[in-house]
N, C-alpha and C positions, 0 to 999 in steps of 0.2 A: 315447603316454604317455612323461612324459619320468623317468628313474630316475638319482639320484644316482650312482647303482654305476659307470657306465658314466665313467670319466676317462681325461682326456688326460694326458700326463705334464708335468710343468714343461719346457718343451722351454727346451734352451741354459741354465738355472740349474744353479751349483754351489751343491747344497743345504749346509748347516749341520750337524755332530755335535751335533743339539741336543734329541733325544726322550732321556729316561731307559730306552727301550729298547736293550738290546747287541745282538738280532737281528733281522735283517730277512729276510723270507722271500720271493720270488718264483716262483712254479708258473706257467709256461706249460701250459696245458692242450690239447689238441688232440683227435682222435676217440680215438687208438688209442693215445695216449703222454701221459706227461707229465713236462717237466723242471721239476726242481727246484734255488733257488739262495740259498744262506743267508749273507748276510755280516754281518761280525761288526766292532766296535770293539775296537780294540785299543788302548789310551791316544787318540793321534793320530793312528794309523794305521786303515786300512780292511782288512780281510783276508775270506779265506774260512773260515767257520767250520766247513765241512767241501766237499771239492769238489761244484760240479755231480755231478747225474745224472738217469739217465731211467729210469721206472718202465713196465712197457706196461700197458695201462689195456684194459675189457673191452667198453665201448660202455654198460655197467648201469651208472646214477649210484650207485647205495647202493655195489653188490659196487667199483666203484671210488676209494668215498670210503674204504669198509674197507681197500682193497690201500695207497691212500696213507699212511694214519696204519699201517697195520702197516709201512710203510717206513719211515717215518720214526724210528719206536720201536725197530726193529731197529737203525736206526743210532745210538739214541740220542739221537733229538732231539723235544723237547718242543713242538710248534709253536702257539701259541694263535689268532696272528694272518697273513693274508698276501695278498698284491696278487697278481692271479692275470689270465690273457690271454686270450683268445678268439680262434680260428684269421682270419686277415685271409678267407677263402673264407664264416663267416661273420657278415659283416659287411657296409653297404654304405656308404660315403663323398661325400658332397656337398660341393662349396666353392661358399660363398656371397658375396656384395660387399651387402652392408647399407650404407644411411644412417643414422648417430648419430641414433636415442632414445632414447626410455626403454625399460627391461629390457622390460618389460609388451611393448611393441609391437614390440620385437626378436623374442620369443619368438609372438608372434601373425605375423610375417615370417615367419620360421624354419619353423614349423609351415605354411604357407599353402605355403613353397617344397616341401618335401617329403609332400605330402599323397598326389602322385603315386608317386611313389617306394613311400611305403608301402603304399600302392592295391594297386602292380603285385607287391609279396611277398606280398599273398592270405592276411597270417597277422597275428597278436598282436606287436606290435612296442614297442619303446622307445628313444629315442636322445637324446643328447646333445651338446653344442658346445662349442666352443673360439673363444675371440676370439685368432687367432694377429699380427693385424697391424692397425694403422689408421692410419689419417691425419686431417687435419684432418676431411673430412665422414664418410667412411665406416670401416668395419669388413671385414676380411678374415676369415670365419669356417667351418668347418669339423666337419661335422653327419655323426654316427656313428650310424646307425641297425642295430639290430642285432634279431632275433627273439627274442621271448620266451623259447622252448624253450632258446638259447644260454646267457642267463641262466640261466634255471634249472636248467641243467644244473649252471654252475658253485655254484649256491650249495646244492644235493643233494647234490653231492661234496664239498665243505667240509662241509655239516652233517655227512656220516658220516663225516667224517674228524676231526670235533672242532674244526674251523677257523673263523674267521669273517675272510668272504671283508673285508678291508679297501674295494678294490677292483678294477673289471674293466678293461680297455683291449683294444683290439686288441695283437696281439703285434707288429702293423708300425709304432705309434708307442710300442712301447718299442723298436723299434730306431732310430726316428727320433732319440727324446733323446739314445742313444751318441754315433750320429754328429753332432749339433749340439752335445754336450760334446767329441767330438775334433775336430772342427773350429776348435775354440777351444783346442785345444792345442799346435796344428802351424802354424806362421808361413806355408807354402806354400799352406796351408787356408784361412787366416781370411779371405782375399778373394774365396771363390768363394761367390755370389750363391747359387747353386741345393744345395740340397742331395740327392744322388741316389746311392741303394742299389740292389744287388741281392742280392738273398735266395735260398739254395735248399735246399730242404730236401725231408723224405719227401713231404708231403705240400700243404704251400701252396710254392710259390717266384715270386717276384714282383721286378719292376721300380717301384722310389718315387720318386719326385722330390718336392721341397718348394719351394715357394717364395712364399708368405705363402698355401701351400697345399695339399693332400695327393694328388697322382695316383700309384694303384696300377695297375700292369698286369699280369696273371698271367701267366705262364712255364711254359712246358707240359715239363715234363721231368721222365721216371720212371725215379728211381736203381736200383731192382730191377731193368731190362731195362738200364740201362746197364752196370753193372756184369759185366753178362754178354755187352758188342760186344767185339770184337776191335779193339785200335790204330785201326785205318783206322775202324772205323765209328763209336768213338767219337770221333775227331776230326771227323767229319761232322756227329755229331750234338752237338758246341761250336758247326759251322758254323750248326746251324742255331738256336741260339742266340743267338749275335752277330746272325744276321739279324733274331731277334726283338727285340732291342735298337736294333739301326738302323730296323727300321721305328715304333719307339718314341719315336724321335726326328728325323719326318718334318716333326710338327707341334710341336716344343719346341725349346727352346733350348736345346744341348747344353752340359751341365756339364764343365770340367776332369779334375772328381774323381772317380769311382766308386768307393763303399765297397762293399765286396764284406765277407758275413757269411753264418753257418749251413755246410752241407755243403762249401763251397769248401774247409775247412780237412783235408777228408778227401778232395779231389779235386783235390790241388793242380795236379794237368795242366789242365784248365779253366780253372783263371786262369793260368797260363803260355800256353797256348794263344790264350786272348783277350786278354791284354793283346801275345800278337807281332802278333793280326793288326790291331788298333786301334792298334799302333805308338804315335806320338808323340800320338794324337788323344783319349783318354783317358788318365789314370793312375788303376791300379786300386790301392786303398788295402782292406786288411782294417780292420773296423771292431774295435778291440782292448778289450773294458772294462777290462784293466788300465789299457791309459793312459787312457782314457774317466774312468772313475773313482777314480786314483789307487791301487789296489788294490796291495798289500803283495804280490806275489808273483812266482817267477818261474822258476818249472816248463815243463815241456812237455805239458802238460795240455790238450789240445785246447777253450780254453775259449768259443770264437768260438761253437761250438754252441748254445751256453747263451747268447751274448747276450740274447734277450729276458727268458730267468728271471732273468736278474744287474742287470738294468735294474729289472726290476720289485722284485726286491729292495729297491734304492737308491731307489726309488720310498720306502720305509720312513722313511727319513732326512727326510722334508718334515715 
């Protein structure tokens, strides 16, 4: 089944101040958290209307749709409307090469390519496409299939919280958009073909590349036992991170750039550490939504965290 909820972001568009709305809201949702990211107009300016934060959430859709809107009320904020994410763990991503027809017979492709796919989830599923690139005959496209329960999770939590979910995306192509809007900010950037992140975080952290296409790889690393090695063994265990990256890129074609986003900005020996031992072979770049987004601000606000809520926020602005 295929459901409108399910979007892609306008990847690489500087959208327009042009909704008669002043706030935009983006909730990253996840099993056990959720961040929240409200940006606000300011004349001409873009700002935050109150910082990022994260609420912990209880696994019950209702009791968590309640915990949110009592958060949000606590703080004072009225939220009617907001784009909200779905953890990339679940979700599953297809890139396809179509030949130019008609919509009708794309979408009868589309479905015929993925039939398998959704066979092998055993459950109630819904997904959606993106036409990310084409050429004269064909179409480069890329097919978000995601399980029903996922949805409906998110849209239990918005009912009790008073919200109507605008839309859902995975939280790996709201960080995709940052990085193709900073990309487009940085003269050193704008020539690099491939676009490729790494993510890390509680509970998804993942390796993306783009390139008229979406490969995710997941990243096996738990910040609760990290936190608690000694020097020597968390530097082993960077080691054996970089190893998951190089062999990530056995069969690709290695990018210049690596944007690096989520928990790096709370674990800054991890990129210090992998950018000495990639030396001149990489350059690790934080993906930043200030400058991504132009954003009016300039705190020390660890705000990398919140990338994906601050994305989806700016998602608001279309």
């Amino acid at each position: 089944m295929k459901l409108n909820k399910i979007k892609f972001p306008s990847l690489d568009r500087i959208l327009p101040f042009s909704k008669k709305n002043k706030l935009f809201t983006g909730i990253e949702l996840d099993t056990d958290y959720a961040r929240v990211a409200i940006l606000e107009k300011d004349g001409e300016d873009l700002i935050f209307s109150i910082m990022p934060f994260e609420i912990q959430l209880t696994g019950d859709n209702e009791q968590d749709g309640l915990i949110l809107r009592q958060e949000l009320e606590r703080r004072g904020l009225n939220v009617k409307i907001a784009n909200f994410s779905i953890p990339v763990s679940a979700v599953l991503i297809k890139n396809l090469k179509l030949p130019k027809v008609s919509e009708k017979e794309m979408i009868d492709a589309i479905e015929w390519n993925i039939k398998e796919n959704i066979e092998n989830l055993k459950t109630e599923t819904i997904y959606d496409y993106s036409i990310i690139n084409e050429d004269e005959d064909f179409y480069d496209i890329v097919v978000v299939i995601a399980k029903n329960e996922q949805i409906e999770r998110v849209l239990e939590i918005a009912k009790n919280a008073n919200i109507e979910a605008d839309t859902i995306e995975p939280s790996a192509t709201a960080l995709l958009n940052l990085a193709f809007l900073q990309k487009e900010k940085v003269d050193k950037m704008k020539q690099e073909k491939n676009i490729c992140l790494i993510h890390l975080d509680k509970n998804d952290s993942y390796l993306l590349i783009s390139n008229n296409n979406v490969i995710i790889q997941p990243i096996d690393i738990n910040f609760k036992l990290y936190e608690m090695l000694d020097p020597d063994a968390k530097e082993q265990e960077v080691m054996r991170l970089i190893n998951e990256i190089n062999y990530f890129f056995l069969t690709l074609q290695e990018p210049k750039i690596i944007y690096t986003s989520g928990l790096f900005v709370k674990y800054p020996e991890i990129k210090a550490y992998t950018q000495l031992k990639f030396s001149t072979r990489f350059i690790l770049e934080d993906i930043d939504p200030v400058l991504s987004l132009n954003i009016k601000y300039s705190g020390n606000f660890p705000v990398q965290i919140y990338n994906a809520s601050i994305s989806l926020a700016y998602r608001g602005l279309e």
